[in-house]
C-alpha positions as CSV (number, residue, x, y, z in Angstrom):
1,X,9.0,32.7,-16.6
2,X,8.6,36.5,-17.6
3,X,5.5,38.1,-19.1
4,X,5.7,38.0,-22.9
5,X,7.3,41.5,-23.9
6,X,5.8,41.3,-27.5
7,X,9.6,41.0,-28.9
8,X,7.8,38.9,-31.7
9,X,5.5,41.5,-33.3
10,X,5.2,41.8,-36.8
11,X,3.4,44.9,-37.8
12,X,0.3,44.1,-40.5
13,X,-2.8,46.1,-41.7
14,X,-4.7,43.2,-42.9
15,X,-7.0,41.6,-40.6
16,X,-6.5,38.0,-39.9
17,X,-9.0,35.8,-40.4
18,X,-9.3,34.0,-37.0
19,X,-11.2,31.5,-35.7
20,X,-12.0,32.1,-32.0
21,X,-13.5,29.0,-30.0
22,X,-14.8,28.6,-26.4
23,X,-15.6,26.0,-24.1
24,X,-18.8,28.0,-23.1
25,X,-20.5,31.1,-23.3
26,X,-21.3,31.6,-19.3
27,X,-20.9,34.6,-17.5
28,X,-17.5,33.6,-16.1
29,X,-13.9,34.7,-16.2
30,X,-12.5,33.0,-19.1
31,X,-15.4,33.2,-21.5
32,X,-16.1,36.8,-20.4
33,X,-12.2,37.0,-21.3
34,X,-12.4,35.8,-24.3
35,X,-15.4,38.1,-25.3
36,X,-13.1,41.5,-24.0
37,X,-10.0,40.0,-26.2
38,X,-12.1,39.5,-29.4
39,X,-14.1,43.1,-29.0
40,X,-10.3,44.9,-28.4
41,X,-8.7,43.1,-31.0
42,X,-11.4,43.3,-33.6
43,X,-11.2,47.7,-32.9
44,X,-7.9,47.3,-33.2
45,X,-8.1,45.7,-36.7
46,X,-6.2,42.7,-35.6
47,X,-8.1,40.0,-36.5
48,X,-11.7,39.6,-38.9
49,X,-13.4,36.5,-36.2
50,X,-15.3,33.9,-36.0
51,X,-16.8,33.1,-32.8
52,X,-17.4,29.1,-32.1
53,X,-18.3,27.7,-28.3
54,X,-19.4,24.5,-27.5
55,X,-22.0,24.9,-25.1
56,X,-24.5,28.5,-25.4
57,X,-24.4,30.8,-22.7
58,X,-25.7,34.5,-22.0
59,X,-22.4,35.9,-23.3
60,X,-23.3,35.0,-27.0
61,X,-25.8,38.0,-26.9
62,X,-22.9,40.3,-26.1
63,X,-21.0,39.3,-29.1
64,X,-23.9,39.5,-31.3
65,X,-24.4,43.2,-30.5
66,X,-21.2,43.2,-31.9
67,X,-22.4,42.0,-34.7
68,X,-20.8,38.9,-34.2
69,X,-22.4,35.2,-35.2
70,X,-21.4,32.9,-32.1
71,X,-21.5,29.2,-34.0
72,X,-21.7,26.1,-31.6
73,X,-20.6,22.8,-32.4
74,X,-23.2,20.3,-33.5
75,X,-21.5,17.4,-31.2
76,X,-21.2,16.4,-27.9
77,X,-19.4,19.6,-26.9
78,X,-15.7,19.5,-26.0
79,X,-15.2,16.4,-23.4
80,X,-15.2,13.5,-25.7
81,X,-14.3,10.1,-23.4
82,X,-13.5,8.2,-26.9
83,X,-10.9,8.1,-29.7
84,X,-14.2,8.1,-31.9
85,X,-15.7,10.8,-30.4
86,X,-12.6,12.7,-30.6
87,X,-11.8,11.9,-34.2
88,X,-15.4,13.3,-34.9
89,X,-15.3,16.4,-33.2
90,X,-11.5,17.3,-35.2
91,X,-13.2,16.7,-38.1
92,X,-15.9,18.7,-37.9
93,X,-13.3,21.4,-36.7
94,X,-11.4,20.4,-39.8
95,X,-14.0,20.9,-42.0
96,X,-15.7,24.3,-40.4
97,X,-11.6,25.6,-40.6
98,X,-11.6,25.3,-44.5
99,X,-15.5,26.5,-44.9
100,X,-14.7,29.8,-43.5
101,X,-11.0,30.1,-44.6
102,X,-9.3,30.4,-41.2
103,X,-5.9,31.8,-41.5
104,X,-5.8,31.3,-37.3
105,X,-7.2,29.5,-34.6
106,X,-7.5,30.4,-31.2
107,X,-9.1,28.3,-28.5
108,X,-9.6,29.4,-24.9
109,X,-9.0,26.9,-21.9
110,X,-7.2,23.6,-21.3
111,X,-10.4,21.5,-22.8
112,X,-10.5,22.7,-25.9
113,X,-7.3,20.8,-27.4
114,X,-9.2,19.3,-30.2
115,X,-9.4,22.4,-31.3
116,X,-5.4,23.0,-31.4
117,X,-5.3,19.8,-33.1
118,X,-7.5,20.2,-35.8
119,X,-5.2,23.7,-36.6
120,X,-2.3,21.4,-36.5
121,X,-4.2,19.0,-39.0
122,X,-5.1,21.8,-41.2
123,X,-1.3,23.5,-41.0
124,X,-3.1,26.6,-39.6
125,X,-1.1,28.2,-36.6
126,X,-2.9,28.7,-33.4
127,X,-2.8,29.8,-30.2
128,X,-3.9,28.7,-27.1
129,X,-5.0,30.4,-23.7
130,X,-5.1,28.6,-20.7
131,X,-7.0,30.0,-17.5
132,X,-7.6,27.3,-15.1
133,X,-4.8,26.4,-12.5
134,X,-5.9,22.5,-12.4
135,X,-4.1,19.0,-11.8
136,X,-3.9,18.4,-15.4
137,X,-3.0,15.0,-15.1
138,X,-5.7,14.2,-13.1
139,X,-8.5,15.8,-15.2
140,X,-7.1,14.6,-18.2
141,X,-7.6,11.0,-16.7
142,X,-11.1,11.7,-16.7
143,X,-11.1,11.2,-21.0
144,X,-9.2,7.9,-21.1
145,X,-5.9,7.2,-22.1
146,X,-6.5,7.6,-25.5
147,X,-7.8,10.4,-25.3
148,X,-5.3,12.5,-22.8
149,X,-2.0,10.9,-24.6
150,X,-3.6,13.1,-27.7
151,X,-4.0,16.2,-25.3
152,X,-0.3,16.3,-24.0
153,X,0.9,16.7,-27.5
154,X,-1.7,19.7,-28.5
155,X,0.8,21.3,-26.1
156,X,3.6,21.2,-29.1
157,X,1.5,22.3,-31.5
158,X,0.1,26.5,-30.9
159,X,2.6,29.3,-31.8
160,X,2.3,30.3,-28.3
161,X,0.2,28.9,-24.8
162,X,-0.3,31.7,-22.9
163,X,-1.0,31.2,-19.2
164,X,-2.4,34.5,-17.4
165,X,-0.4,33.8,-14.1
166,X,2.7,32.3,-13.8
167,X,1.8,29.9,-10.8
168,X,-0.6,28.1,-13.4
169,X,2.4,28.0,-16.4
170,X,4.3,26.3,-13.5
171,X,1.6,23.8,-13.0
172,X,1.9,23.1,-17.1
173,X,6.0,23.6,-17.3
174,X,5.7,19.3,-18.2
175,X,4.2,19.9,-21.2
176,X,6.3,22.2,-22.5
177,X,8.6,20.7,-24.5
178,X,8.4,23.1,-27.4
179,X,9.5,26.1,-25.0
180,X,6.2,27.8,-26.2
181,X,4.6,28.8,-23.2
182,X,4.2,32.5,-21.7
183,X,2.8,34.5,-19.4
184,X,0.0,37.4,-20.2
185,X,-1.6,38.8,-17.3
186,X,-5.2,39.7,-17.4
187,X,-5.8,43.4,-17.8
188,X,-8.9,45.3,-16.9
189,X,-10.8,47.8,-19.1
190,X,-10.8,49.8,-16.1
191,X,-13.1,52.3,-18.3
192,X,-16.0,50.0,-19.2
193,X,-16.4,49.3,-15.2
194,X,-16.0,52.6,-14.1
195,X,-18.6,53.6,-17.0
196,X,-20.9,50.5,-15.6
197,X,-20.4,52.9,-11.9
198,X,-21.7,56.0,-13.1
199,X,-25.1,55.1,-12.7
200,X,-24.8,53.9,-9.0
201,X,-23.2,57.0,-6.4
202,X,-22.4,54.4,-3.3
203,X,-25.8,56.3,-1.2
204,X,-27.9,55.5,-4.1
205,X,-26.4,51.4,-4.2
206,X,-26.0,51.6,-0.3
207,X,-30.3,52.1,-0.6
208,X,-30.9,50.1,-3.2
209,X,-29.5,47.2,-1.5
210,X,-31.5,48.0,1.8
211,X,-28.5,48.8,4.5
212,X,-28.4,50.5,6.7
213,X,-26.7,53.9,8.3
214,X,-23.4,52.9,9.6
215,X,-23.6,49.6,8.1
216,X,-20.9,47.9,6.2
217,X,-21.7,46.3,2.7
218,X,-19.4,42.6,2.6
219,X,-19.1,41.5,-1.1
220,X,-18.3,38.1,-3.1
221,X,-18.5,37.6,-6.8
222,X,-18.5,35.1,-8.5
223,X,-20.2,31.9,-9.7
224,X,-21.8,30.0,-6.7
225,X,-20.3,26.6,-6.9
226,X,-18.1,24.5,-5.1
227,X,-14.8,25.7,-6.7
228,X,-15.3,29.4,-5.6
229,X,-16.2,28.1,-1.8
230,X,-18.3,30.2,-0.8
231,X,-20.1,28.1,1.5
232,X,-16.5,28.9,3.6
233,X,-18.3,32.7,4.1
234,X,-21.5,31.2,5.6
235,X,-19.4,28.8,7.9
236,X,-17.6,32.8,8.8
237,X,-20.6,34.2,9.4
238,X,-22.2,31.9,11.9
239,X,-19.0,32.2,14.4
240,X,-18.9,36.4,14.2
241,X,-19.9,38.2,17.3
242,X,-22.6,39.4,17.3
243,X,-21.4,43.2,17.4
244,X,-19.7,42.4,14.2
245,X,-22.5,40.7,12.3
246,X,-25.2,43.9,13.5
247,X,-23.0,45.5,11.4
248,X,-22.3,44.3,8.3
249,X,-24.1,42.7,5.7
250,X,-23.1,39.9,3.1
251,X,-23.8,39.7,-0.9
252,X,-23.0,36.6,-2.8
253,X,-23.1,37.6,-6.2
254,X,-23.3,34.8,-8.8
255,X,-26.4,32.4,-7.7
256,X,-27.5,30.0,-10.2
257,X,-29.6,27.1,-10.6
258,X,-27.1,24.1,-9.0
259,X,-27.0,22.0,-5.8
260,X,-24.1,24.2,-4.5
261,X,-26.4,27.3,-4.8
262,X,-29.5,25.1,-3.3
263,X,-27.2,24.1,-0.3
264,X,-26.7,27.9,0.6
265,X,-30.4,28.6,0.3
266,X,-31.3,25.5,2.5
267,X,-28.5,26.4,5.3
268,X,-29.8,30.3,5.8
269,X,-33.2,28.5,5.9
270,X,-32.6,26.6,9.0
271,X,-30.1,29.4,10.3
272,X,-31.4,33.3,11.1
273,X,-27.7,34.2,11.6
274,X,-27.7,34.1,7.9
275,X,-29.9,36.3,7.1
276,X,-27.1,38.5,7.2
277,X,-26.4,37.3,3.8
278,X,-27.8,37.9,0.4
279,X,-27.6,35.3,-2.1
280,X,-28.4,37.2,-5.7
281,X,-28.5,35.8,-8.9
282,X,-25.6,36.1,-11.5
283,X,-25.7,39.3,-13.2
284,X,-23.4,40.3,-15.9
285,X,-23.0,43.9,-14.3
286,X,-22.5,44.0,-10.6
287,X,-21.7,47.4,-10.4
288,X,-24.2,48.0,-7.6
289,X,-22.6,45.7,-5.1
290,X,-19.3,46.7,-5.9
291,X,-20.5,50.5,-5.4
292,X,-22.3,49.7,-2.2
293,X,-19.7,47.7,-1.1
294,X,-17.0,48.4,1.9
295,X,-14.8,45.2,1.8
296,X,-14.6,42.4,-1.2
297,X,-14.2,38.7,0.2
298,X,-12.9,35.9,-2.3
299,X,-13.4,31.8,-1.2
300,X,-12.3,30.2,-4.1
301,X,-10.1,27.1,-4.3
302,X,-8.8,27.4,-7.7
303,X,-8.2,30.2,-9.8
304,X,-5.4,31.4,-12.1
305,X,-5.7,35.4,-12.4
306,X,-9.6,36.4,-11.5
307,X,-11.1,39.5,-13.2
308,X,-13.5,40.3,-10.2
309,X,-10.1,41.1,-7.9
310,X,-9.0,43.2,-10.3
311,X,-12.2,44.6,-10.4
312,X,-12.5,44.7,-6.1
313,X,-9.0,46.8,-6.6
314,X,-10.1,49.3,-8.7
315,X,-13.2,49.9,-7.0
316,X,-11.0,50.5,-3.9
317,X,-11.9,47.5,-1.5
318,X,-10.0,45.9,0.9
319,X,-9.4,42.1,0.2
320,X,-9.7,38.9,2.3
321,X,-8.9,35.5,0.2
322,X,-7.4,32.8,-0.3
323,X,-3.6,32.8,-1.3
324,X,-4.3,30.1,-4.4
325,X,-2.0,30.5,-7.5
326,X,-2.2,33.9,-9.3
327,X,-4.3,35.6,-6.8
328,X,-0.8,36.2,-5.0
329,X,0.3,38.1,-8.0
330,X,-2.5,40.3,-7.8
331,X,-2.7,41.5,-4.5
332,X,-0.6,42.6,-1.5
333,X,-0.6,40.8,1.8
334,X,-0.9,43.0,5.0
335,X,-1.5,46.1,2.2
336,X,-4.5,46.2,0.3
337,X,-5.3,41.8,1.3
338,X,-5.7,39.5,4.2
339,X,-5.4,35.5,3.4
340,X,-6.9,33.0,5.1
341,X,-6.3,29.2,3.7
342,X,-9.7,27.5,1.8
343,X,-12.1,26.3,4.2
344,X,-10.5,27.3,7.1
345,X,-13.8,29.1,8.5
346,X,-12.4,30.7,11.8
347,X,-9.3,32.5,10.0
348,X,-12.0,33.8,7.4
349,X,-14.2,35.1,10.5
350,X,-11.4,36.4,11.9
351,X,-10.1,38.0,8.9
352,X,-13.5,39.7,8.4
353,X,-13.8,40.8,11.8
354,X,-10.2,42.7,11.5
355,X,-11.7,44.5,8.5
356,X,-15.0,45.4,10.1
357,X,-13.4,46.5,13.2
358,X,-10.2,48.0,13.1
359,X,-11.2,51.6,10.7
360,X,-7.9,52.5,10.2
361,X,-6.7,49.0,9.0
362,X,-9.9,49.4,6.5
363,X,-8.6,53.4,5.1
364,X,-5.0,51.8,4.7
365,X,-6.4,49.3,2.6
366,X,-8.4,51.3,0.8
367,X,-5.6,53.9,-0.1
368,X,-3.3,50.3,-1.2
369,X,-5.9,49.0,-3.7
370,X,-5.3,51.1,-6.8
371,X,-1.2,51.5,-6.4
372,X,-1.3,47.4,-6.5
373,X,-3.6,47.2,-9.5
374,X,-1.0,49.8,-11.3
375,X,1.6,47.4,-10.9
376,X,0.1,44.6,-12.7
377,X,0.1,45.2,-16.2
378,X,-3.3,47.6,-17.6
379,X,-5.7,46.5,-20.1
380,X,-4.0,48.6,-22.8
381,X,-0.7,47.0,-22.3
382,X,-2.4,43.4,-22.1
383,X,-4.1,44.1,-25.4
384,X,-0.9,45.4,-27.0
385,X,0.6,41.9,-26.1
386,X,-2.1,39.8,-27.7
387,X,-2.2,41.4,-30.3
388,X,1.3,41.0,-30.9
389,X,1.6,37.3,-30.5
390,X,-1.6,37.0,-32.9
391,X,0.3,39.3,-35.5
392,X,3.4,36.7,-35.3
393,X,1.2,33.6,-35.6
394,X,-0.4,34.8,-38.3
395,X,2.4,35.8,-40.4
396,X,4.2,32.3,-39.0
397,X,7.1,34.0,-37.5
C-alpha cells in the first residue's frame, strides 16, 4: 500500500464545515494529532470545526486558545457494551450532526466508529484516522457481538481510513472491502519544537536537570503505562555495570496517576540502583529532556507511527527501541537505531551500554538522525495530504 499522493484533490475556498471527534483529550499521540491537524487545517482555510471528545483531557485548553469550543458527549463515552447503548450514543451524534450543520465528519481512532456511523446515517461523508496498531478482532470482542458486527461495517462507510503506518493498514487490510484505506505518515511541525528549544541551550537543561559533567542524559517519553513498557528500562538498568550506570542518568517522561506509574515508584523504592532514574510527570512540552538529552530510549509494545521518535530524530538522538509496526518505517537500524525485542531486559541493557560506551557509535548516530527524518514525509507535505482528502470528501468526489 503507497502513501496517498493527494491525486483526489479538488481545489475549494469555502471552508467545510467539519465535525472533528476524539476519543479523549490526553496528552497523547493521537489526540495531540488530532489537535496539530485541526490548528493546520483551520490556517489553511480547509475546514470551519467543531471539536467533540468523549472523555476531557488537558488538550481541550490548547484548542480553546484557539478559540475553539471542545463539546464532550453527554453519554457513556465511546465504549458502549450494548446495542442500546450504541443506538443511543448514534443518536445523539445524529442529532448534534444536524444542530451544527456538519457538511463532514471526522473521527480519530478505531473506537470511535459510532461516530462513522452516525455520518453514514446522516448521508454526511467522513473520514476516519486510525492510529493504534491493535488485534482488532480481539478488542472489538470486548463490546459484544452486537456491537463489533456494527463496527466491521463502519469500515465501508468513510471516504477514506487513513492509517499513519502501513504495518497497521496491514493489520486492518480485512476490513477493507471498499478499497478505502491509505496511508498518511505523521509529519512533525519541526518549527513548533525547535521554537519550544529555544528557551533551553543543552548546559542550561543539562543543569536544570541536575547532571553532571561528563554525564550522559538517557531519555523516554511517553505515557507511563503498560503499553509503552517502560518498566523494561528499569529491569535494563538494574543489570548495567556499574561504570555504565555512574554515568548516565535516566528520565521517564510521562508519569501519571495509574498502578503502572505506582509500580515504578514502588521498585526504585526498594532498589538504590534506580535512583539513576527520574520518573517526571507528563508535561505537554518536554523540550528540556529532549535538550539535555544524549540518547532517546523507546519500550513500547504497540504503536503505529509515534510523534516522540520523530521528535528524538530531529533533536538529533540516537535510538534504542523496539522494532513494533511503524517504528521500523521511521528509523534506521545500525544508523541512527538499535532494536532490542519488548521485554527482553538484557538486549535493552546491552543496547544502552553500546550507546553509552562506544563515542564514536554515539557521533554516527547522531549525524544519521536528521537524514532519516528527511526521508519520511515533513509536516508540510502531510498537511498538504489531509487536506486534500478532506477537500474530496467534502465535495463527494
Amino acid at each position: 500500500m503507497k502513501d496517498y499522493d493527494g491525486r483526489d484533490a479538488v481545489g475549494s475556498d469555502r471552508s467545510i464545515k467539519t465535525l472533528l471527534v476524539a476519543a479523549n483529550l490526553n496528552l497523547e499521540g493521537a489526540a495531540f494529532s488530532q489537535y496539530e491537524l485541526t490548528k493546520v487545517l483551520c490556517k489553511q482555510r480547509v475546514i470551519e470545526p467543531a471539536v467533540y471528545a468523549a472523555e476531557d483531557g488537558p488538550l481541550r485548553a490548547l484548542y480553546e486558545e484557539l478559540g475553539l469550543k471542545v463539546t464532550l458527549w453527554p453519554t457513556r463515552g465511546c465504549r458502549p457494551t450494548d446495542l442500546a447503548g450504541y443506538e443511543d450514543d448514534v443518536a445523539w451524534l445524529r442529532q448534534e450532526m444536524r444542530r451544527i450543520a456538519t457538511e463532514l465528519v471526522y473521527a480519530n481512532t478505531w473506537p470511535l466508529f459510532g461516530v462513522i456511523e452516525a455520518a453514514h446515517r446522516e448521508s454526511l461523508p467522513s473520514v476516519w484516522n486510525l492510529r493504534d496498531s491493535i488485534d482488532w478482532k480481539r478488542e472489538y470482542a470486548t463490546y459484544g457481538s452486537s456491537v463489533a458486527e456494527r463496527a466491521y461495517r463502519c469500515y465501508e462507510y468513510p471516504h477514506r481510513v487513513i492509517f499513519v503506518s502501513q504495518a497497521t493498514a496491514c493489520l486492518f487490510e480485512e476490513l477493507n472491502t471498499q478499497k478505502n484505506f491509505m496511508v498518511i505518515h505523521n509529519g512533525l511541525d519541526r518549527g513548533r519544537l525547535y521554537r519550544n528549544l529555544q528557551p533551553w541551550p543543552r548546559e542550561k537543561a543539562r543543569q536544570a536537570l541536575g547532571l553532571l559533567p561528563g554525564q550522559l542524559a538517557a531519555v523516554t517519553v511517553g505515557t507511563v503505562c503498560e503499553r509503552k513498557g517502560q518498566m523494561d528500562l528499569l529491569d535494563a538498568v538494574e543489570q548495567l555495570e556499574d561504570a555504565v550506570l555512574d554515568r548516565t542518568r535516566f528520565f521517564l517522561v510521562g508519569g501519571t496517576d495509574n498502578e503502572y506509574s505506582r509500580q515504578i515508584r514502588r521498585r526504585q523504592a526498594e532498589n538504590r540502583r534506580l535512583d539513576a532514574v527520574r520518573l517526571v510527570t507528563e508535561t505537554r512540552d518536554p523540550a528540556c529532556y529532549y535538550a539535555a538529552a544524549d540518547l532517546f530510549v523507546f519500550c513500547s509494545r504497540n504503536e503505529s507511527f509515534p510523534r516522540v521518535i520523530l521528535e528524538a530524530m530531529a533533536c538529533q538522538l540516537p535510538v534504542v527501541t523496539t522494532p513494533v509496526h511503524g517504528v521500523v518505517e521511521q528509523v534506521e537500524e545500525h544508523g541512527n537505531a538499535l532494536f532490542y525485542s519488548p521485554g527482553d531486559s538484557g538486549a535493552l541493557a546491552r543496547q544502552i551500554t553500546t550507546v553509552v560506551t562506544d563515542d564514536a557509535l554515539r557521533s554516527r548516530m547522531v549525524a544519521c538522525s536528521l537524514p532519516v527524518l528527511d526521508r519520511i514525509n515533513d509536516y508540510r507535505e502531510m498537511a498538504s495530504k489531509y487536506a486534500a482528502v478532506f477537500r474530496a470528501a467534502g465535495s463527494g468526489v
